[in-house]
Backbone bond lengths (Angstrom), bond angles and torsions (degrees), N, CA, C in turn:
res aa  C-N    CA-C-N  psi(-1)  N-CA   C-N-CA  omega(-1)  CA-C   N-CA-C  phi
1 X - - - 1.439 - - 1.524 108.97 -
2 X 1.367 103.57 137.34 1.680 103.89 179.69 1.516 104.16 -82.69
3 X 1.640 95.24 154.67 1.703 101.53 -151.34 2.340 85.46 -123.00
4 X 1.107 92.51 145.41 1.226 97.26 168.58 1.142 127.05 -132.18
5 X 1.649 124.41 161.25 1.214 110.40 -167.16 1.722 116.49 -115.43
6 X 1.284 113.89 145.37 1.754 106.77 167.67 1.605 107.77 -145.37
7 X 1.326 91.12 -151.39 1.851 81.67 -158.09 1.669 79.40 -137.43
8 X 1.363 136.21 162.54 1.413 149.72 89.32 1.317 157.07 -74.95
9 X 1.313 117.56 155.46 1.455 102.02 163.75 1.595 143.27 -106.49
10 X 0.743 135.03 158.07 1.635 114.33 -159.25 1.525 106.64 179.45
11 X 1.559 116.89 124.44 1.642 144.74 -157.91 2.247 80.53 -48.72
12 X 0.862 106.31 118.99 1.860 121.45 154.56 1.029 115.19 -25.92
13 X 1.512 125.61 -56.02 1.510 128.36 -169.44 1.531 101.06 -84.15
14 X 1.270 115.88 -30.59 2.095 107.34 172.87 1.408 99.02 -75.50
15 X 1.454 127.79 -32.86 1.771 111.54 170.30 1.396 127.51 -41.12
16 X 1.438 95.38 -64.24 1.214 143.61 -165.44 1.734 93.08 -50.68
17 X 1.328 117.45 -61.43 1.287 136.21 -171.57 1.949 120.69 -76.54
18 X 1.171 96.41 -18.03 1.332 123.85 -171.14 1.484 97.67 -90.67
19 X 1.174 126.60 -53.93 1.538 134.62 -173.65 1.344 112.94 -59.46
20 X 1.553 112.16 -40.48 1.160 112.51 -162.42 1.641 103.74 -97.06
21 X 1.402 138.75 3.31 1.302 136.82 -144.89 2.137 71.50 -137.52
22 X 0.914 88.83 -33.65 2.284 90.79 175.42 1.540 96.68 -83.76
23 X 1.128 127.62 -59.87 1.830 127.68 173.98 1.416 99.68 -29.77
24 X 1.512 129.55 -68.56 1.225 129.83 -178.46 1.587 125.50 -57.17
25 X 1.150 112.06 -15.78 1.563 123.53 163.50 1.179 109.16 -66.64
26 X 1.343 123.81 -45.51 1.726 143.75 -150.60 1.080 106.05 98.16
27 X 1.267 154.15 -19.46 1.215 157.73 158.99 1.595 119.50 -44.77
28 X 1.326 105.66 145.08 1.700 119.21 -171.91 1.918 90.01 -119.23
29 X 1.413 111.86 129.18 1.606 136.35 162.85 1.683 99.53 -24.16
30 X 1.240 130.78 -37.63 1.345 118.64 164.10 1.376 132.75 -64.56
31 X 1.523 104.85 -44.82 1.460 123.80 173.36 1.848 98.96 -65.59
32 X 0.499 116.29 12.26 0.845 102.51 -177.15 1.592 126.70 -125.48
33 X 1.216 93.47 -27.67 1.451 123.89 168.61 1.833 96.37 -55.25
34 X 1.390 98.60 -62.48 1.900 115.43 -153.30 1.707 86.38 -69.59
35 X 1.116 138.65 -10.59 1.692 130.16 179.60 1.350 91.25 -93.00
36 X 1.279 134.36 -52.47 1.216 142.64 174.69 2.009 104.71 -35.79
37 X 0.887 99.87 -80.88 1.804 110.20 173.46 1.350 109.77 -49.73
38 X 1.562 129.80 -44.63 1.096 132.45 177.94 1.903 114.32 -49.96
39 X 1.247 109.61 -65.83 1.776 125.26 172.20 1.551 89.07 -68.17
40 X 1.481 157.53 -13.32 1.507 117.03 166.44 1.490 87.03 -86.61
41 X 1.197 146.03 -27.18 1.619 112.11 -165.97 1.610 89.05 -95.40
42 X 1.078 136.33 -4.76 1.905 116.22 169.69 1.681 106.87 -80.20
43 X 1.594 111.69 -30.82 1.548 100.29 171.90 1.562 122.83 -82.89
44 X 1.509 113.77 -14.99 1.204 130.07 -172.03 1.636 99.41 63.89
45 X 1.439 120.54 51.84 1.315 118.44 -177.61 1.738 87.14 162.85
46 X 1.805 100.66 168.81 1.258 126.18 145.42 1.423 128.21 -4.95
47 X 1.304 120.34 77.28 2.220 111.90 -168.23 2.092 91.57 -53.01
48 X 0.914 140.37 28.97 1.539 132.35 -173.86 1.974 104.20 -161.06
49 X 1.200 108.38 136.97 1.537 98.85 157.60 1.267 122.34 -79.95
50 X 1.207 120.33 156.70 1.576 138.51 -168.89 1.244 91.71 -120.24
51 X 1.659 115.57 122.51 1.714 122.92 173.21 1.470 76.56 -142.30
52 X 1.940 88.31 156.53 1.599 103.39 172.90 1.196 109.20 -92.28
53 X 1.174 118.55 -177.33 1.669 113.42 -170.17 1.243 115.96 -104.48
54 X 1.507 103.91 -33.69 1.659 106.33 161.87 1.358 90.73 -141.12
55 X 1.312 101.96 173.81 1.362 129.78 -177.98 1.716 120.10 -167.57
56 X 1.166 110.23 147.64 1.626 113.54 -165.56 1.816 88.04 -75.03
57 X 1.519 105.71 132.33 1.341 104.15 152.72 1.557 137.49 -85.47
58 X 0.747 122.67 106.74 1.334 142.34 -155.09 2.187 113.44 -116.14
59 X 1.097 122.47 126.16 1.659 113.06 176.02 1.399 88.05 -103.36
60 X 1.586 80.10 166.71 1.807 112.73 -166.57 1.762 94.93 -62.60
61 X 0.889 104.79 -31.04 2.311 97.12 -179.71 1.835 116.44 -52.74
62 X 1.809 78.77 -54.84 1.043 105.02 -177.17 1.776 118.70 -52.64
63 X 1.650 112.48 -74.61 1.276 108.39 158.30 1.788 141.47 -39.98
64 X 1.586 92.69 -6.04 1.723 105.32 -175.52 1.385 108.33 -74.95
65 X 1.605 93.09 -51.17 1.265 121.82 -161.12 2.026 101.58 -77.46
66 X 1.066 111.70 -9.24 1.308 115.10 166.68 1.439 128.52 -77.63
67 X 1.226 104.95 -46.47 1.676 143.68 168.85 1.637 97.54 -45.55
68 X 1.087 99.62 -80.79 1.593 121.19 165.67 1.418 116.84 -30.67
69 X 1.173 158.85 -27.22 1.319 153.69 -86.33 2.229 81.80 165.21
70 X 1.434 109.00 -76.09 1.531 98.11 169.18 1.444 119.23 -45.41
71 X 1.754 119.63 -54.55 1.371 123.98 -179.11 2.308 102.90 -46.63
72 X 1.068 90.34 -50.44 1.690 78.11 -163.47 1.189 100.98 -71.26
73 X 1.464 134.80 -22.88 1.638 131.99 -179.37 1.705 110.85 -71.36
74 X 1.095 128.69 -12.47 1.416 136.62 -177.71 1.657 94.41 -93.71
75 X 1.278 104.95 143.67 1.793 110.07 170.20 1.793 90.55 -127.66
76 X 1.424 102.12 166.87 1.684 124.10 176.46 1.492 114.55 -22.60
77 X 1.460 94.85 -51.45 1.675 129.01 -156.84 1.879 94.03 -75.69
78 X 1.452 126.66 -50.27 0.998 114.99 -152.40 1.627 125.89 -92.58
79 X 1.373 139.86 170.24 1.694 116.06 -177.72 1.656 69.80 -164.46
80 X 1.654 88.14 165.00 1.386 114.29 -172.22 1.760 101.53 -160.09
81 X 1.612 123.10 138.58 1.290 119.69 -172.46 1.765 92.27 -63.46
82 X 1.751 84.16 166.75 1.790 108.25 -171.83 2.194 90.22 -64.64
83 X 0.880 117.57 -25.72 1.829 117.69 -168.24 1.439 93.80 -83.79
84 X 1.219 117.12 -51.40 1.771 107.23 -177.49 1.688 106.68 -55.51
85 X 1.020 99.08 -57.82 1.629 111.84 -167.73 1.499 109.02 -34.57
86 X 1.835 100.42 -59.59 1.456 97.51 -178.81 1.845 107.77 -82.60
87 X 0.554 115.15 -29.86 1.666 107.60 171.23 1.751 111.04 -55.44
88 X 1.112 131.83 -24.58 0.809 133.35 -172.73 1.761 109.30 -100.38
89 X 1.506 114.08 -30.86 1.633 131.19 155.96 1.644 123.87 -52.18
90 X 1.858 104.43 -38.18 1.513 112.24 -167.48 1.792 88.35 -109.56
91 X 0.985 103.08 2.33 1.880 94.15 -175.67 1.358 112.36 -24.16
């Protein structure tokens, strides 16, 4: 299989730390990468779940009625990024 190449970026001390905790596997930061890519296209997703760590608890009334309350506060004219919006929804 033809192999291609790219680059990332990634904090020094998780390299740094990553290599050597993969060294001890037998594994090299590349190999590791391509198992990595390999299990997201066998799960067609994430090989791990992603949960937040906290989160505001909130019921479905409650969050409606928020939604509701944002929708009429916006006019034609106005926009706000997708992070404000909900930061300002889960306040």
């Amino acid at each position: 299989m033809q192999k291609v190449q790219t680059s990332l970026r990634i904090e020094e001390k998780t390299f740094k730390e990553a290599r050597k905790i993969l060294s001890s596997l037998g594994l090299n930061f590349s190999e590791a990468v391509n198992i990595f890519a390999s299990m997201v296209v066998k799960e067609r997703g994430l090989p791990f779940d992603i949960k937040a760590l906290s989160y505001p608890e909130i019921t479905y009334e409650e969050a409606q009625k928020k939604v509701q309350r944002s929708i009429k506060s916006m006019d034609a004219t106005s926009s706000k990024e997708a992070d404000d919006f909900f930061k300002e929804l889960l306040g």
